[in-house]
N, C-alpha and C positions, 0 to 999 in steps of 0.2 A: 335253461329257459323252457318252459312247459309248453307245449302248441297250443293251447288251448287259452292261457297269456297270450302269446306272440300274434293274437285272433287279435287281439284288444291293444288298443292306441292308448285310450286311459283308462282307467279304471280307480274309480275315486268311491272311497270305504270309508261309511260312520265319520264325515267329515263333521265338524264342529269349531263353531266360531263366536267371541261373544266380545260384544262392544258397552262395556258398563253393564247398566240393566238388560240391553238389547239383544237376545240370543236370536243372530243373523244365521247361524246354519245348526241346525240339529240335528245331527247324527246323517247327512245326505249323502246317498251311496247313486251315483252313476256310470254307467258302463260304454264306453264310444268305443266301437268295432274300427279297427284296422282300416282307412281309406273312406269312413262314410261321411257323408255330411250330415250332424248328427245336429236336430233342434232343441233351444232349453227355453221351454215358457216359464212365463212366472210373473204375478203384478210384480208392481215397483214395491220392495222389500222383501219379497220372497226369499233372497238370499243370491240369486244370479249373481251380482255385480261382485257381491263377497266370491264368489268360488269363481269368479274371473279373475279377480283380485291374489286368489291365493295360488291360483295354477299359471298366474305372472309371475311371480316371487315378489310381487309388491306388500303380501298380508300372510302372515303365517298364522296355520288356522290352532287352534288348544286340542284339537285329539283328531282321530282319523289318519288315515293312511293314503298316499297316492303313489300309483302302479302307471309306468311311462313304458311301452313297449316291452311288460314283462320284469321290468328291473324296480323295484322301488326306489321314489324318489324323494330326495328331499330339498325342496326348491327354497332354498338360504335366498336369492335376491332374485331380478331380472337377468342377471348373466347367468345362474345355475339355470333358468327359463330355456333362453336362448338355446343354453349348452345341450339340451335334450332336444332343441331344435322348436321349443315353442314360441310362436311371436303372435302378439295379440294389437288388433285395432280396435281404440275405445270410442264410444259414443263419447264422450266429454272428449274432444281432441286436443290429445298431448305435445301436438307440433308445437316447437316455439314461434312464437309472432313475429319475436323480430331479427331471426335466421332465413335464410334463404331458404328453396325449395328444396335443391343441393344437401345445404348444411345438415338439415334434418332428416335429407334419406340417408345422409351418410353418421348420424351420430355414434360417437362415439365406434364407430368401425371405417373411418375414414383411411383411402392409404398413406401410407408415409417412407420417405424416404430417411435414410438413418434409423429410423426406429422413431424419431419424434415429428421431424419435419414432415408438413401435408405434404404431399403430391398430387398438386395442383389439376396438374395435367390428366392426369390417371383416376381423380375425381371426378373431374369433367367428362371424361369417357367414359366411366363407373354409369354417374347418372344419366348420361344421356342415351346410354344401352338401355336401363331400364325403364325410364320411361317409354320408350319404343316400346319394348316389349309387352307394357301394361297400356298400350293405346292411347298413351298420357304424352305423346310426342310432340304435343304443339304447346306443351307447358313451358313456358323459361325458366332454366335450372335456377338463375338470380334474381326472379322474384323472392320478394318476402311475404312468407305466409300471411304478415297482414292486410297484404294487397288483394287478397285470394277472395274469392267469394266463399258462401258455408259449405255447399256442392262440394267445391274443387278442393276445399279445406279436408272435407270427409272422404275426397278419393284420394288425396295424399297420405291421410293416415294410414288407408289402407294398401295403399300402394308401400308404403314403406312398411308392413309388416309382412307385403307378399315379396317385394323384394330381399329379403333375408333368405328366400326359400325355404321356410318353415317345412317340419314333417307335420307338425301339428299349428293349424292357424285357428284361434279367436275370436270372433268376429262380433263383438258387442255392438247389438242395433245397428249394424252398419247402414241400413237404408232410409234410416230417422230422417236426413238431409238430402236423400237422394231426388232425383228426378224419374221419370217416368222411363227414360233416357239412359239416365247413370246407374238405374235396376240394372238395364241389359247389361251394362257394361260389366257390374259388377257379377251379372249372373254367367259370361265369356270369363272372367279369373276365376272361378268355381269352378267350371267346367276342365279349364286347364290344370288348375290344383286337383281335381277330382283323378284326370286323365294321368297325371304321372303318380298318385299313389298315396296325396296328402291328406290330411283327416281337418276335418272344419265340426268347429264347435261352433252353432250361429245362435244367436242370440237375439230375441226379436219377440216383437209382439203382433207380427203381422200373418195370419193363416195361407192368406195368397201367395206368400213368399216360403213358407213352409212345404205346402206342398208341389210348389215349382222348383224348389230346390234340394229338400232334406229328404234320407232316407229311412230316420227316423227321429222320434221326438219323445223328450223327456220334459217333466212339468216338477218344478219347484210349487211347494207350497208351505208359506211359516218355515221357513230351514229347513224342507224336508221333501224329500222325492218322493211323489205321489204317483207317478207311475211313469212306464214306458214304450212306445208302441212305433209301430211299423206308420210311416204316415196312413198311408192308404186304407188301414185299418179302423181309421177312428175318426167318427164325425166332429163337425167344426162345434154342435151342442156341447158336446162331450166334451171336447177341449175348454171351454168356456168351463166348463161344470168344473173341474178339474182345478182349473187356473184360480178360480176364486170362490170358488168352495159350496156353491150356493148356483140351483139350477138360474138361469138368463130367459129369461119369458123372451127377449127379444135383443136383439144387440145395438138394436136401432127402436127409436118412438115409433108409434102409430104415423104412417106415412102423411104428409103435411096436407093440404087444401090451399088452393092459391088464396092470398089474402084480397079480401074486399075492398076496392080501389073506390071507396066516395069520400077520403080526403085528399089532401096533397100528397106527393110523395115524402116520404120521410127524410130521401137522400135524391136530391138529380143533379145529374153531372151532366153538363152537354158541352163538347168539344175540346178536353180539357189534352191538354199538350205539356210533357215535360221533353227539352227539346233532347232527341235521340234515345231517347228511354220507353214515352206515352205518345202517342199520336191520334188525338183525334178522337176519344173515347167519348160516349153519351151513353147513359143510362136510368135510366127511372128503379128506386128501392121504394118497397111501399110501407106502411107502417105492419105491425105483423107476419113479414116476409122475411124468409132466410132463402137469402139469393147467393146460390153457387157462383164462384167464377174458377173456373180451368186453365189451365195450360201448361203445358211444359218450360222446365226451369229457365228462367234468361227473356223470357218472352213480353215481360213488360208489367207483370202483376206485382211484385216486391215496389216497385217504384207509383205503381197506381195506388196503393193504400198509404205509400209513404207521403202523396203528395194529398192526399183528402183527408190526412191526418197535419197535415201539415210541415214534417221533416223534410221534406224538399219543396223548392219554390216549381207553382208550376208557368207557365211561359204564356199559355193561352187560356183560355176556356171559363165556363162557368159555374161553379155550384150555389145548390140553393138547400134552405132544409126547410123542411114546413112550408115548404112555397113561400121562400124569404130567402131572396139572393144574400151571400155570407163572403169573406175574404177569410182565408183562413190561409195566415200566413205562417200561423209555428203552431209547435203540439198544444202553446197555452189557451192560442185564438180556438182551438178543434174542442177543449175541454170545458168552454165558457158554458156559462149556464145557457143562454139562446142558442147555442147549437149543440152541444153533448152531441161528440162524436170521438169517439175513443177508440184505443188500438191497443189488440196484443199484438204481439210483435213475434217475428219467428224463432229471435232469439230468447227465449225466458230468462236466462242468467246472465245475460250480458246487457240488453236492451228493455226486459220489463223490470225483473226484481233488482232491489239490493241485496244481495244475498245476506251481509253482514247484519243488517237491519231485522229489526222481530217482524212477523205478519202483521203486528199491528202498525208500526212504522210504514211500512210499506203500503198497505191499504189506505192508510190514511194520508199518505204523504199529498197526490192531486188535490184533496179538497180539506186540508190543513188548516185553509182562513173560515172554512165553517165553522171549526170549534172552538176562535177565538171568542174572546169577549174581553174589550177595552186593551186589547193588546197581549193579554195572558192565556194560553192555551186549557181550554176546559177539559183537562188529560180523562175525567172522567164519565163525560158524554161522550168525547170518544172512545173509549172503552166500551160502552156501553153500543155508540153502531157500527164498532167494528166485527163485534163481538157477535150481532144478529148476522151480520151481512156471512162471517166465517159458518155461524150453522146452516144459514141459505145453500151454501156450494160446500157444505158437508168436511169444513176442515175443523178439527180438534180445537178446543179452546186455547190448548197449548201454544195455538201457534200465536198467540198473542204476546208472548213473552221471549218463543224461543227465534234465534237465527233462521232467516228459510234458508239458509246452508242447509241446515238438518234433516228437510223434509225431501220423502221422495218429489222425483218429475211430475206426477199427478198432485201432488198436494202443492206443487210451488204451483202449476199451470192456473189451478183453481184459485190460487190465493191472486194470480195476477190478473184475472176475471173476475174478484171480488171489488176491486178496487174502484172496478167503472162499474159496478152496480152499486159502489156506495155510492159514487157521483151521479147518479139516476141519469145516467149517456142514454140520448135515444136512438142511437145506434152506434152499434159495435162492428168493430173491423176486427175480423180473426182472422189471423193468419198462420193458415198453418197447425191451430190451438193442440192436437193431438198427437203431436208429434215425439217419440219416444215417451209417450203414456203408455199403460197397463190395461188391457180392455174393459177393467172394471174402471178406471175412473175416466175412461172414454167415454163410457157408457152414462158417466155423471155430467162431463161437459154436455154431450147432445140434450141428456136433459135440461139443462140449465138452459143451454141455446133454444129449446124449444118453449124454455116458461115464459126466458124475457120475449120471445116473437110472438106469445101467446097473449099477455103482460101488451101488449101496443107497441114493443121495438121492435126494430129493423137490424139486421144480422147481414151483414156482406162477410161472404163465407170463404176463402179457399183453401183446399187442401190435396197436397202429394197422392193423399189416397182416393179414386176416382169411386171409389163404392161408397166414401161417407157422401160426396156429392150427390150422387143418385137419388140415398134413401134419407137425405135430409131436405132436401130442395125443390121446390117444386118450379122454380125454372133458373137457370144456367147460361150464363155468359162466356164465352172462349176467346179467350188472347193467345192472336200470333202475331209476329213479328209485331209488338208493340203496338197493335190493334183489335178492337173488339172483332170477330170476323164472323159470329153467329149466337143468335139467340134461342135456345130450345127451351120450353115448356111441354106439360104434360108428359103426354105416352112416349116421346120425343125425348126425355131428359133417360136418356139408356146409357151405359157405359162405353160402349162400343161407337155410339154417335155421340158422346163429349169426346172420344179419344179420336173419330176421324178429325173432327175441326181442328182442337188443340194440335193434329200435324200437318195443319194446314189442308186436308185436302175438303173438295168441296166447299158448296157455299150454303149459308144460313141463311134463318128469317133475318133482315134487320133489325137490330136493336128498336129500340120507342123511339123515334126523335130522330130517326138516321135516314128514314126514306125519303 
């Protein structure tokens, strides 16, 4: 072994990979140093997912070379993965749903007595060491992962690839679902992976996370490595430039203006209660407003847009829209023409899209009885505004025929924001929208968020990432413990003051309607 290898954890030569017409990697050569935490940017299709894919042993690539501490490797399955000591946490989480906590840290390496029998005992000790160990100690090993929320869902993945004790770990978007919270947490097993000697491939579209964590970064573009640099070296323009090809005048719109309040509110909630979830929440949204709301994970927000959407019943309280009190008691009463109030949801593939379904199906699926006529579906007026509404949010014509299986994360998120701009919603509940996006087509939701609040709609906004609230908002709500606890506008909507409330400390202006 050469020292000059034995420098290098992987080293991956002229890889290439090709899916039908699709050439997913062309000739991409990257090099991870021995122990670094090494960043891979890239929109969605760049190629990332493939060369995670190939250096699992789930995809074997048609040419190129891969170098594992010096020895070439030829990674036949996930066991030849493992066997060189690589273990990867995917963004699409691979836990089974309906296996215990247990089951799935121990798959398929569980102990056994005899050779075939579990050992039960020695299971149970297995995982309840490790979860200690990864601060996951108040988990119960016999929950079933479908009991889990998304968070705990995505620290288990990761926990069961750090528990293998990988030389080399994987880390695909691992912070996509996290909290503001479950960063640190996750950023405490880095530091100890860092500490005894292991190499992290992280994967991510987030710069804040990059240079809080990675010691350098590497940028896919079209199957192809486009360069590689020391973080500290290279401005966040440049990365942009890099990532998608084309300089970013700005990563964020022109900073908002509060909207002009001489109609009704578009959305007002006053008192509304779901009992142990909401307590007590009032708020005024106004027509051309995109109103932030914050907080950290668990705090009452997930359940606040579920109930003004209507998937949960709420227990108290009021809404109104247009200054017209409404009951909205399911997602169909939330979609009716007199109140169009609609929701992305945090999950895309599970809770907005059909995946199996074409874009057109799916867009069109909420407002279906539009294009009837005497009973018979007018398949070709549909066509026709499914068709405007996809070049509105800049997805491919294509997608009117093909599965959104097919489409990256940015093209399904947009296709599931098309759907309530076909149903002309005058307000949109996003939740989340950006979440394991590519910064270019991050860049295409804020636009769109900015046309419909421009357009006369109302945008109730929240996201993990406390910098889109910032430069998207011009004023911001904070839920703790299941209540609104501060309202900031203006020179006041800073990062630093959304993240004191959302920890509860300190006290806010009142909400409208609270004092």
């Amino acid at each position: 072994m050469k020292p000059a290898e034995d420098a290098h954890a992987l080293v991956i030569h002229e890889l290439s990979k090709r899916f039908g017409a699709t050439l997913a990697l062309d000739g991409a050569s990257v090099t991870i140093r021995r122990g670094e935490i090494h960043a891979l940017l890239g929109e969605n299709g760049a190629g990332k997912s493939t060369l995670v894919r190939i250096l699992s042993g789930l995809t074997r690539p048609d040419a190129g070379t891969i170098s594992v501490f010096g020895e070439r490797a030829r990674l036949a399955g996930p066991r030849a993965a493992r066997a060189l000591g690589i273990s990867t946490a995917f963004q699409e989480i691979t836990l089974a749903p309906d296996l215990t906590v247990q089951d799935n840290l121990l798959l398929d390496e569980a102990p056994r007595r005899l050779g075939f029998v579990l050992d039960r005992r020695r299971a149970r000790r297995w995982t309840e060491a490790a979860l200690a160990r990864l601060d996951l100690a108040s988990v119960d090993p016999q929950r079933e992962i479908r009991d889990c929320p998304l968070p705990l869902r995505q620290k288990l993945e990761i926990a069961r690839a750090i528990a293998r004790e990988p030389r080399i770990l994987l880390l695909d978007e691992p912070t996509s679902a996290l909290s503001v919270q479950d960063v640190e947490w996750l950023g405490r097993r880095i530091a100890e992976l860092r500490a005894r000697g292991a190499t992290v491939l992280f994967i991510t579209h987030r710069m804040l996370e990059v240079r809080r964590f990675c010691d350098r970064l590497s940028v896919l573009r079209n199957g192809c490595q486009v360069g590689t640099f020391a973080v500290d070296e290279i401005s966040q323009d440049e990365v942009v430039r890099l990532v998608i090809g084309r300089s970013l005048a700005a990563t964020f719109p022109p900073a908002p203006q509060p909207p002009q309040r001489r109609s009704p509110p578009a959305l007002e909630v006053r008192g509304l209660t779901v009992r142990g979830r909401v307590e007590g929440v009032t708020f005024s949204l106004w027509p051309g407003e995109i109103l932030g709301v914050a907080g950290l994970q668990g705090m009452g927000q997930s359940e606040l847009f579920h109930a003004l959407f209507g998937v949960v019943p709420a227990d108290s309280g009021a809404i109104a829209v247009d200054g017209w009190p409404v009951i909205i008691a399911s997602p169909r009463d939330a979609i009716e023409v007199r109140i169009g109030i609609s929701l992305v949801p945090e999950e895309r593939k599970t809770e907005a899209l059909a995946l199996n379904l074409s874009g057109l199906e799916n867009v069109s699926l909420p407002t279906l009885d539009r294009f009837a006529r005497l009973g018979w579906l007018d398949s070709e007026t549909e066509r026709r505004a499914v068709d405007r509404v996809l070049a509105r949010v800049q997805v491919h014509p294509r997608a009117l025929y093909r599965p959104c299986a097919s489409f990256s994360g940015g093209n399904q998120q947009k296709i599931a924001i098309a759907k309530w701009l076909l149903a002309e919603s005058r307000v949109l509940l996003l939740f989340d929208p950006t979440r394991g996006v590519d910064v270019g087509a991050k860049h295409e939701i804020y636009l769109l968020m900015r046309e419909f609040a421009d357009a006369g709609g109302a945008v109730l906004f929240y996201s993990t990432d406390v910098l889109e609230i910032v430069n998207l908002c011009s004023r911001v709500i904070t839920i703790y413990n299941r209540r609104i606890n501060a309202e900031l506008a203006g020179e006041t909507v800073r990062e630093e003051e959304i993240m004191r409330f959302a920890l509860g400390q300190g006290s806010g202006a009142a909400p409208e309607g609270t004092a």
